[in-house]
C-alpha positions in Angstrom: -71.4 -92.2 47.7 -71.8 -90.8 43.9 -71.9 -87.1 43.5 -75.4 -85.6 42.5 -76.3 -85.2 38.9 -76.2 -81.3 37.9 -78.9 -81.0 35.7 -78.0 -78.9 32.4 -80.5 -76.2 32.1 -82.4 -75.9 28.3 -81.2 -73.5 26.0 -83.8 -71.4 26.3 -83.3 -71.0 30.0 -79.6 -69.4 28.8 -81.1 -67.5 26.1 -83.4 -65.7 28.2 -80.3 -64.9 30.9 -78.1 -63.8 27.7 -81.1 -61.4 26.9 -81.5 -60.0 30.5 -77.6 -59.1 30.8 -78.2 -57.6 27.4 -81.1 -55.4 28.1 -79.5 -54.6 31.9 -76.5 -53.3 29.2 -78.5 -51.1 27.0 -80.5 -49.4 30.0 -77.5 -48.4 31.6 -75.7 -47.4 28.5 -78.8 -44.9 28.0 -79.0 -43.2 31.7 -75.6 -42.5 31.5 -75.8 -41.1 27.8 -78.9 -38.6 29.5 -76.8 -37.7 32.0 -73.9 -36.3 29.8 -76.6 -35.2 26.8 -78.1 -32.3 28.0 -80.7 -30.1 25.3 -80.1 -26.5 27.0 -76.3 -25.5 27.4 -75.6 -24.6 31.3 -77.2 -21.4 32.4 -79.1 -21.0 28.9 -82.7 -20.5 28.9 -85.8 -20.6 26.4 -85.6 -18.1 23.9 -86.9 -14.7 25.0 -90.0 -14.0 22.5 -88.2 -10.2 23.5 -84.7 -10.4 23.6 -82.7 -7.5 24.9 -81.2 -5.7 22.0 -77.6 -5.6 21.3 -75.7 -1.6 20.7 -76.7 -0.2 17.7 -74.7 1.4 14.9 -73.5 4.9 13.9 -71.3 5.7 10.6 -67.6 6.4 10.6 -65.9 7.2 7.5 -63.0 5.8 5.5 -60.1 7.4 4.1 -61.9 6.9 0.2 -65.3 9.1 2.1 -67.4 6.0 2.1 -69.2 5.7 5.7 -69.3 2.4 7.0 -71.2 1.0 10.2 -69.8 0.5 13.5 -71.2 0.2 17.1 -73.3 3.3 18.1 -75.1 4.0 20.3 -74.7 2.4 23.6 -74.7 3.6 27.8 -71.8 3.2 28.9 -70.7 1.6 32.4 -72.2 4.0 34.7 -75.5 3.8 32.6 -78.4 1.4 33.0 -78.6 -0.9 30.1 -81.0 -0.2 27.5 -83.0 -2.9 27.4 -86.2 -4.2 25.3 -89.8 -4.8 27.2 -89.1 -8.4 29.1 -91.9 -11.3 29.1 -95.1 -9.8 30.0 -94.3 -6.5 30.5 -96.1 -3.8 28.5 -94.2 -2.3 25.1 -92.5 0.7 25.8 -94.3 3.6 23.9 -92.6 5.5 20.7 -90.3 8.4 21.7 -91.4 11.7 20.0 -89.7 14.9 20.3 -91.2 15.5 23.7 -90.1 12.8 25.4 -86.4 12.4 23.7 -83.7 15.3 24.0 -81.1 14.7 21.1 -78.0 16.1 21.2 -74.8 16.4 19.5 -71.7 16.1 20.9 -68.0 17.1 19.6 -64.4 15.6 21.7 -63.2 19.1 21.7 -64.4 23.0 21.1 -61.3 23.6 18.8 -59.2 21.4 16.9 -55.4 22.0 15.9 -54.3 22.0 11.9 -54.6 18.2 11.0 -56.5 16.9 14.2 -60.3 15.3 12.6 -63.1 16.5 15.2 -65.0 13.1 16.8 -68.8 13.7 16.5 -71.3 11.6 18.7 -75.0 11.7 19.8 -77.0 11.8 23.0 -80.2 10.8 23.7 -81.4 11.4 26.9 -85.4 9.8 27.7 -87.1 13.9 29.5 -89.9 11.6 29.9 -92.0 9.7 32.9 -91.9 6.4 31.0 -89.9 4.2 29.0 -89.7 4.6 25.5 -88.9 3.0 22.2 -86.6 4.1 19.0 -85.2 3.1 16.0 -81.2 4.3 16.5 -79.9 2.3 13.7 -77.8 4.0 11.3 -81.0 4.3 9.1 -81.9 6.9 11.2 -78.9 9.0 11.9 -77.5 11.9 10.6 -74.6 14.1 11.3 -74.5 17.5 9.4 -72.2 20.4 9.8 -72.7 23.8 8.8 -70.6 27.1 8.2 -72.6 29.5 8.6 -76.0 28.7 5.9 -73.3 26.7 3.9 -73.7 22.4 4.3 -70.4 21.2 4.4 -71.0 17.4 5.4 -73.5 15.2 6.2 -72.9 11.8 7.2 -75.7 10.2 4.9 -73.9 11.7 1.7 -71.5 8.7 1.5 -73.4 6.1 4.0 -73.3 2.2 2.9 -75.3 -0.6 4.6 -77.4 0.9 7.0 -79.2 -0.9 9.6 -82.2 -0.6 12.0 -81.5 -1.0 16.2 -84.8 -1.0 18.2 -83.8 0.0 21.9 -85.8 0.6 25.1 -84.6 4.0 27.2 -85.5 4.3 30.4 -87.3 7.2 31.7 -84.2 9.6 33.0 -81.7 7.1 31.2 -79.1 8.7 28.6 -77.3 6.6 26.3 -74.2 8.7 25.0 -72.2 6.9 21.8 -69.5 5.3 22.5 -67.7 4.8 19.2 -67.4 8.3 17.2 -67.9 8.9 13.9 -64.9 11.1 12.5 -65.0 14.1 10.0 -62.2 14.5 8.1 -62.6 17.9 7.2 -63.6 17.8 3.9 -66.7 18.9 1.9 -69.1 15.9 1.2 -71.6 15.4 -1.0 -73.2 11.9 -2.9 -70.8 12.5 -6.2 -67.9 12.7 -4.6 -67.6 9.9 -2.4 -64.8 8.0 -3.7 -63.1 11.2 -4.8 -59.4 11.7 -2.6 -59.1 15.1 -3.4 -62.4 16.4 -1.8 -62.5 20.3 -1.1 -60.8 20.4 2.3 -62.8 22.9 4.5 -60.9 26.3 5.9 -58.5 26.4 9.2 -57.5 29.5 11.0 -60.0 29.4 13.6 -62.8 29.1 11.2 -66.1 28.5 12.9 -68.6 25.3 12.3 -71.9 23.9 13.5 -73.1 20.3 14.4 -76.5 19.5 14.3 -77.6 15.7 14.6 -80.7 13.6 14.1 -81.8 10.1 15.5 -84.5 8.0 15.3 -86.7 10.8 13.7 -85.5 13.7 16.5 -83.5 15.9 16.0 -81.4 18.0 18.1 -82.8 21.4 19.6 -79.4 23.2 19.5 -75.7 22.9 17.6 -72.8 22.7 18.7 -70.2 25.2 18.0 -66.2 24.5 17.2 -63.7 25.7 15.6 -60.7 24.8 13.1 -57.2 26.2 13.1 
């Protein structure tokens, strides 16, 4: 008995299986590039058409009297976060002088020969409502006074300032956290590069800090002394 004749298909018929392996191929070469190509890294949403702001900046001075930026103000740990208005919520309003108490604030009430006093602001929202302001280093000053006389004022030798939009909660305070150091010398805008700056008197010799932020400024000083 002869063995049947396998019929040899055309070659179209094995151009057409070629092409179905081929495209089988590329469709699962595909999923499993969509699988591992993701647009949106994990956790990551859309952008925030609000996003919350990040800690503004104060001034801290170097050793030639030029003031430089660094981070100010922000709440610390057991503060709430002082956030910008989020999706639809409705802007916070301005903070005015009624609403925002500003005040300044010194490490120490006396200060040993040698030892630079550490000057920082606090801003605490008196209002019912949230409120917006700019505390950017644009808007800050530190001055201190002997008496009538000026000695320093943080703006006399300031260079890049910045602007920091932040929400504060009604009740919130947000207290700096990085200080801004006098060195106890007399400042003024023609003598910023100068070393040899008149250095202000010791022997328990009284001064005054007054601040301003954001357009407010502080109601009271604040009294210390050098020996």
């Amino acid at each position: 008995m002869s063995e049947p004749v396998r019929r040899r298909h055309s070659p179209a018929v094995y151009r057409r299986r070629r092409l179905t392996v081929l495209l089988v191929a590329i469709v699962l070469i595909v999923g499993i590039a969509l699988l591992v190509w993701q647009p949106w890294n994990a956790g990551a949403s859309e952008t925030d058409p609000n996003p919350s702001p990040t800690p503004s900046s104060s001034s801290s001075p170097s050793a030639s009297g030029t003031v430089t930026a660094t981070p100010l103000p922000s709440p610390t740990a057991s503060q709430a976060d002082a956030e910008a208005p989020e999706g639809d919520a409705a802007p916070a309003v301005a903070c005015t002088a009624g609403m925002v108490e500003v005040t300044g604030v010194t490490d120490k009430e006396s200060y040993a020969a040698g030892e630079n006093p550490q000057l920082s602001i606090s801003l605490t929202n008196t209002g019912g409502v949230p409120c917006a302001m700019n505390v950017g280093t644009t808007t800050q000053t530190f001055t201190i006074r002997s008496g009538d006389d000026v000695w320093w004022r943080s703006t006399d030798c300031q260079t890049e300032p910045s602007d920091q939009t932040v929400t504060i909660d009604a009740g919130q305070t947000v207290t700096s956290v990085t200080p801004l150091t006098w060195d106890r010398t007399r400042s003024s805008v023609s003598t910023c590069g100068d070393v040899d700056r008149q250095a202000a008197p010791g022997g328990g010799s009284s001064f005054h800090l007054t601040v301003s932020i954001g357009g407010v400024e502080s109601s009271e000083s604040r009294q210390f002394l050098l020996n």
